[in-house]
LOGU-113902 format. One record per residue: z, y, x of N, C-alpha, C in turn; residue in three letters. Coordinates in steps of 0.2 Angstrom, whole numbers, plus 2048, in hexadecimal, padded with zeros to 3 digits. Last residue first. Layout:
N
ZYXZYXZYXALA ...
***
This chain:
177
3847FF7923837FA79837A7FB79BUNK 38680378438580878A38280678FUNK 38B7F977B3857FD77B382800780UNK 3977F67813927F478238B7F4783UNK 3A380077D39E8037833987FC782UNK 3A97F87743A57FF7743A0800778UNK 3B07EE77B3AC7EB7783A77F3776UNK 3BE7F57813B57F57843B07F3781UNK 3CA7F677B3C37F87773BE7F877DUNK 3D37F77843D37F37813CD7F277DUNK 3D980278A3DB8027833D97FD77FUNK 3D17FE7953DA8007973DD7FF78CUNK 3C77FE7923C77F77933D07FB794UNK 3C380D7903C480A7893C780178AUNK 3C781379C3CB8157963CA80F791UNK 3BB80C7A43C280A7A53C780C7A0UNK 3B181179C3B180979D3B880879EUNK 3B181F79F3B381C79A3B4817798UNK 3B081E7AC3B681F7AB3B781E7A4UNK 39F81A7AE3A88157B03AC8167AEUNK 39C8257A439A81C7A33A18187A8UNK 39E8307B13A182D7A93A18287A4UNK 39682A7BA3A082B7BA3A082C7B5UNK 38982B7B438C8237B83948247BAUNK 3878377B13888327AE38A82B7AFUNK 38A83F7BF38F8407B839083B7B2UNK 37F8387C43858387C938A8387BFUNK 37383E7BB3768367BF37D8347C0UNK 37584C7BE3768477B53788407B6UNK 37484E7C937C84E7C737C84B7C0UNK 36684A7CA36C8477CE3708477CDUNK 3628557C436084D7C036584B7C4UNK 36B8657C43668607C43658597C2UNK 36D86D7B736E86C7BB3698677BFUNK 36F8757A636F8777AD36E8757B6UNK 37286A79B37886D7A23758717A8UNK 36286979B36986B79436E86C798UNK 35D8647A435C86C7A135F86E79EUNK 3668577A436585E7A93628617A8UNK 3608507973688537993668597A0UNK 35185379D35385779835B856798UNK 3538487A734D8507A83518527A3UNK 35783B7A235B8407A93598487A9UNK 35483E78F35483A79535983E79CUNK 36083B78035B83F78635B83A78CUNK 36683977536383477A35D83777EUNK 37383E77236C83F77036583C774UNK 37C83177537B83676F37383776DUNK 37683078537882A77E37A82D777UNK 37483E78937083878C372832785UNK 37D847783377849785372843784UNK 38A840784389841780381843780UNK 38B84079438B83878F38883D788UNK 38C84D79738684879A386842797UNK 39685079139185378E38A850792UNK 39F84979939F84A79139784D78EUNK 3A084E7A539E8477A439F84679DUNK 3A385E7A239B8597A33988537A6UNK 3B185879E3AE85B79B3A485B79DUNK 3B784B7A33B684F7A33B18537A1UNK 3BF8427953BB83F79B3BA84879CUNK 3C383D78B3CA84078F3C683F799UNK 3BE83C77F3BF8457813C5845787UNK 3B882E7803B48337823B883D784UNK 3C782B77B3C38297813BE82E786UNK 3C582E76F3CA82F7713C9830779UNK 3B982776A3B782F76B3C083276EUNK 3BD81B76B3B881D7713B682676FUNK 3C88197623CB8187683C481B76EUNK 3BF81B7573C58217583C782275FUNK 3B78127593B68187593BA81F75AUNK 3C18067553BC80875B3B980F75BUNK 3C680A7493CA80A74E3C580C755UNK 3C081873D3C080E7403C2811747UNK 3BE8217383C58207393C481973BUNK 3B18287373B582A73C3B982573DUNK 3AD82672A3AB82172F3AC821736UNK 3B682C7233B68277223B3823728UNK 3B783B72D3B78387283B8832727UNK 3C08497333BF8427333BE84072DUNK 3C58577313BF85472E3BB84E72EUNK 3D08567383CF85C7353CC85872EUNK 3DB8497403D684D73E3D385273AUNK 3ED8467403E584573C3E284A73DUNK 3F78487483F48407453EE840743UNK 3F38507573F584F7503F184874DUNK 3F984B7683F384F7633F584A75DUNK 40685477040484E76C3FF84E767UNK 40785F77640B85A779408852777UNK 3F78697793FD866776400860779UNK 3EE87177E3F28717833F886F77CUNK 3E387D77A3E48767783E986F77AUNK 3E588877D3E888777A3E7880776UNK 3E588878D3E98897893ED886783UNK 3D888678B3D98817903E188178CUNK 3D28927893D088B7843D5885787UNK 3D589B7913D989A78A3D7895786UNK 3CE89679B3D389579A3D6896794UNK 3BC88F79A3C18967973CA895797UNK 3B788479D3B88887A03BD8907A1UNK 3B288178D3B987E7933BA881797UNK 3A988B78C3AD88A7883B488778AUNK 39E8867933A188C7943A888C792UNK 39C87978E39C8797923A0880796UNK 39587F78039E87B7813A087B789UNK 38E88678339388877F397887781UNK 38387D78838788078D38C88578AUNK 38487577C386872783387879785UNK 37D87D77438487A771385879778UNK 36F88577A37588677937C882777UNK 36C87377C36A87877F37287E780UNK 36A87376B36E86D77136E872777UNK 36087D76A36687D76736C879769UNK 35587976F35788077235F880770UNK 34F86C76C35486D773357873773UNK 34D87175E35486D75D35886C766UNK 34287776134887A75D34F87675EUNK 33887576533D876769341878768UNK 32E87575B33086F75A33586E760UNK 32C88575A33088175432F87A756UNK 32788F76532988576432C884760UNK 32E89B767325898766326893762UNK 33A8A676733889F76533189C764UNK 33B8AF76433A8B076A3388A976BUNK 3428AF75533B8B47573398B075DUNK 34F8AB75A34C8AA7543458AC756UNK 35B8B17633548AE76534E8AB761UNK 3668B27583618B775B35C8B5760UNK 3648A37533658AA74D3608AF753UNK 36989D76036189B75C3618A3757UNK 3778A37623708A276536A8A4763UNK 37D89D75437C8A57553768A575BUNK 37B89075437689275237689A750UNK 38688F76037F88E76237988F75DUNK 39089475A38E89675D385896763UNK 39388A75038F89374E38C896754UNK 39587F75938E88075538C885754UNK 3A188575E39B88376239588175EUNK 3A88837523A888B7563A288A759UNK 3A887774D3A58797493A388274CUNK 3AE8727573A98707563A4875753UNK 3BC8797553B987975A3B187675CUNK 3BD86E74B3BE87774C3BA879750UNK 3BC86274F3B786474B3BA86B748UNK 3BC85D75F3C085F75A3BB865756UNK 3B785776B3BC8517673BE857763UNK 3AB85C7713B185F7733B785D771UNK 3A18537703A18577753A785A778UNK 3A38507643A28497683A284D76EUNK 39F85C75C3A685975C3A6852763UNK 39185E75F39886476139D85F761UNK 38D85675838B85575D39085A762UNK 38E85B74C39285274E391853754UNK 38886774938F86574939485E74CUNK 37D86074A37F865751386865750UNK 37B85B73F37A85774637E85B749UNK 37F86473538285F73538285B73CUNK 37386D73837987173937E869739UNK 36586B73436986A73B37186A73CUNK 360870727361869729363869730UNK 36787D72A36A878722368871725UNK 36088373236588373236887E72EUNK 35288372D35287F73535C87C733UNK 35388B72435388571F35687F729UNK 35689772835D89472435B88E724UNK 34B89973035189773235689672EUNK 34389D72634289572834889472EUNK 3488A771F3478A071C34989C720UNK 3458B072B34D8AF72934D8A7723UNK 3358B072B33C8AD72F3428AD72CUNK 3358B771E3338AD71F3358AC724UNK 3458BF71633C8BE71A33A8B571DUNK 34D8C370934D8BE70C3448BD711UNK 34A8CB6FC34D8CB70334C8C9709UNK 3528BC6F33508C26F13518C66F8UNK 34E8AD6F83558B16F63508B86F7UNK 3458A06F43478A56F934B8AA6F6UNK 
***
């Protein structure tokens, strides 16, 4: 423990070390770009940081923090300067931080797929087959009800079905059926 350092601030760095690599993936398949990835995870474990204390449930730690990232991001699009500045004619050939197991083709072609769906038909796929929540919990997570989790996820299950069988890659989606 670092000179200083109290047993909460511990066990929040240790909570932060092992999570921070999920949440960051989990930011990225949200929003297709690990800048902006990496803005919505600080910004969800800036959250947790000052809600630290108010916290009972260290085993509700990881919905508090999903929780915050969704509705980051969710806010996040809504902001027109994000809207702005994402706004290219041609997105670049490479990645920030893709790695090796990013660069296969099916992949590339369904997280291509996935960021051209709308934003909480994104975060409702992502919520439900990512983190494999059920209807109850994606809807606390988005704020809404169990019906619009339905609704959202059975439009974005179709439209990604249509993006990927247009590109040719439906073989992906099978998983999902």
């Amino acid at each position: 423990m670092p000179s200083g350092e109290t047993e909460e601030q511990r066990q929040f760095r240790e909570y932060f070390t092992a999570r921070r690599d999920a949440v960051r993936r989990t930011a990225y398949l949200l929003c297709g770009d690990w800048y902006w990835a990496d803005d919505l995870t600080q910004t969800a474990f800036m959250r947790l940081a000052v809600s630290w204390r108010k916290v009972r449930d260290r085993e509700a730690l990881d919905g508090f923090v999903r929780t915050c990232l969704v509705r980051a991001y969710l806010a996040d699009v809504r902001r027109v300067w994000r809207k702005r500045e994402r706004s290219v004619a041609e997105p670049p050939d490479v990645t920030g931080h893709a790695g090796a197991s990013e660069a296969t083709p099916g992949r590339m072609a369904f997280t291509a797929a996935l960021r051209r769906l709308p934003p909480r038909q994104r975060a409702a796929l992502v919520c439900r087959y990512y983190q494999d929540l059920d209807v109850a919990a994606t809807a606390a997570v988005l704020g809404c009800s169990q019906g619009t989790v339905k609704s959202q996820t059975a439009r974005g299950l179709t439209r990604l079905r249509e993006l990927l069988e247009a590109d040719g890659e439906l073989t992906m989606m099978e998983g999902l059926r």
